[in-house]
N, C-alpha and C positions, 0 to 999 in steps of 0.2 A: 727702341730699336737696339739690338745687341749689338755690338761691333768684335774687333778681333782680340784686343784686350779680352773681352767675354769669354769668346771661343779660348783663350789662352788661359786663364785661369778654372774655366771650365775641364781643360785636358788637366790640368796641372793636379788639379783636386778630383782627380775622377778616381784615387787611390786612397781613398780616407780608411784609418784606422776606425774598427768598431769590435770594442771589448780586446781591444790589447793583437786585433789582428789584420792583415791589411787585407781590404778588399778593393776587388773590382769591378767599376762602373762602364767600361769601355766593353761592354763585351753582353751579348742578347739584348732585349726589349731597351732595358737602360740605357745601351750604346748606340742600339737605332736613333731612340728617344733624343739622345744628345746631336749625334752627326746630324741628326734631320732638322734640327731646330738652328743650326747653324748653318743650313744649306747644303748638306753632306745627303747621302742616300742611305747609308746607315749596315752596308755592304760588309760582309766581315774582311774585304780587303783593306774596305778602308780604316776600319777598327785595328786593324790590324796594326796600319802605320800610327796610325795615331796613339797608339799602346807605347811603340817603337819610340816614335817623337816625345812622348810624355815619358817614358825612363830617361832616353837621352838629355832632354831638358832638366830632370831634376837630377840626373848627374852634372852638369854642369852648373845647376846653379848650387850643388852642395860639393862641387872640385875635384868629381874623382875621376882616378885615371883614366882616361880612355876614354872618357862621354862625347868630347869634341867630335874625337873622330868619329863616332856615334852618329852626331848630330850630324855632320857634315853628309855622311852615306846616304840620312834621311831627305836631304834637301839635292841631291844631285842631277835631279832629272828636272828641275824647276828652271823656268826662265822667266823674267820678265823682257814683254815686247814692247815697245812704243807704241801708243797711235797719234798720230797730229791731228790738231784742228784747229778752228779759229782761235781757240781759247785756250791753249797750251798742250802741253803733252800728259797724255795719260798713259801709266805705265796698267800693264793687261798680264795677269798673269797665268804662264801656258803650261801647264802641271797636267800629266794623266788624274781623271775626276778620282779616281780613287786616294791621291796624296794632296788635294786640295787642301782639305782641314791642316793637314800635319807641315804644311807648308805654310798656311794662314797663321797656325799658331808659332810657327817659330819667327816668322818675320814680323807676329807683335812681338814678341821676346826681345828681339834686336833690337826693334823701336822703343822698350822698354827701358833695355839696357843703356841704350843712346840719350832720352830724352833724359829718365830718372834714373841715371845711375846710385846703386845700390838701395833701390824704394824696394825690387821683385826681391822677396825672399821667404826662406822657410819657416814655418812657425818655429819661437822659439820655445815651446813644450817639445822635448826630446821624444816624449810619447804620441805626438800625432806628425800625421806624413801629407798637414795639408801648407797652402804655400801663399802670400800674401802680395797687395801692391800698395806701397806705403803713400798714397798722397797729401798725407798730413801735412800740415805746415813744416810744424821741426823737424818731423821722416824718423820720428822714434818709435813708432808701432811694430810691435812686437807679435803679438799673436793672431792669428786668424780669425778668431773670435774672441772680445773681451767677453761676451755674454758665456762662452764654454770652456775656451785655455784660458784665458785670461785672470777668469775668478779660479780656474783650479790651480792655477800658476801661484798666485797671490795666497790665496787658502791653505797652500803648501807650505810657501814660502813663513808665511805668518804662522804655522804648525811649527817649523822648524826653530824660529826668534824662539816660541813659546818653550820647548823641548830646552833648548841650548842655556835658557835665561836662568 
């Protein structure tokens, strides 16, 4: 079962670098593909926000000027409403369908930021634009992938000892 963490690192990485150039996944067949597997209808409204959502996010989570307020634009028509019952309160969230996702995915971010603070982050290979959630024990993971930045990171890195030595 995916949850929203999913939806959130799915938006997050929907901009992967390939061959030195960013592309994008939020956008025909592949952004259907995505919104619908999340629950989304795959509308280019809603691709739309969620394009939106996914810059503002990864400006915020890499600090540059002005993302907040970004972010905050994206989330302004959202509310959550109560409902009561026996069994406590369930909070229900009343969003036009088109900004679901882009609201889904920032309120895991929040949740992210609250539970694991500083786990969400950017790979550290300066060359790719994808972004990680560290659950490790210690929370020192670093790349997105060891199997693809990780060994080129290392590989690099151990190039350079070699050169320098």
């Amino acid at each position: 079962m995916l949850h929203d963490e999913d939806l959130l690192m799915a938006v997050l990485n929907s901009a992967p670098m390939v061959r030195g150039q960013r592309t994008e996944g939020l956008t025909g067949p592949s952004g259907e593909e995505l919104a619908q597997l999340f629950g989304g209808s795959g509308v280019e409204n809603e691709l739309q926000h969620l394009r939106r959502t996914r810059d503002a996010l990864h400006g915020v989570l890499r600090q540059e000027h002005g993302a907040l307020d970004r972010l905050d634009s994206a989330i302004q028509q959202a509310q959550l409403a109560p409902q009561v019952s026996a069994t406590g309160i369930q909070w229900n969230l009343e969003v036009h369908p088109d900004f679901r996702l882009g609201v889904r995915a920032m309120m895991a971010w929040s949740a992210i930021m609250q539970e694991l603070p500083g786990r969400l982050r950017a790979c550290a290979n300066s060359e790719c634009n994808l972004f990680l959630v560290d659950h490790s024990r210690p929370g020192t993971a670093k790349w997105c992938s060891m199997a693809t930045c990780g060994n080129r990171m290392k590989a690099r890195g151990h190039a350079n000892r070699q050169r320098d030595a």
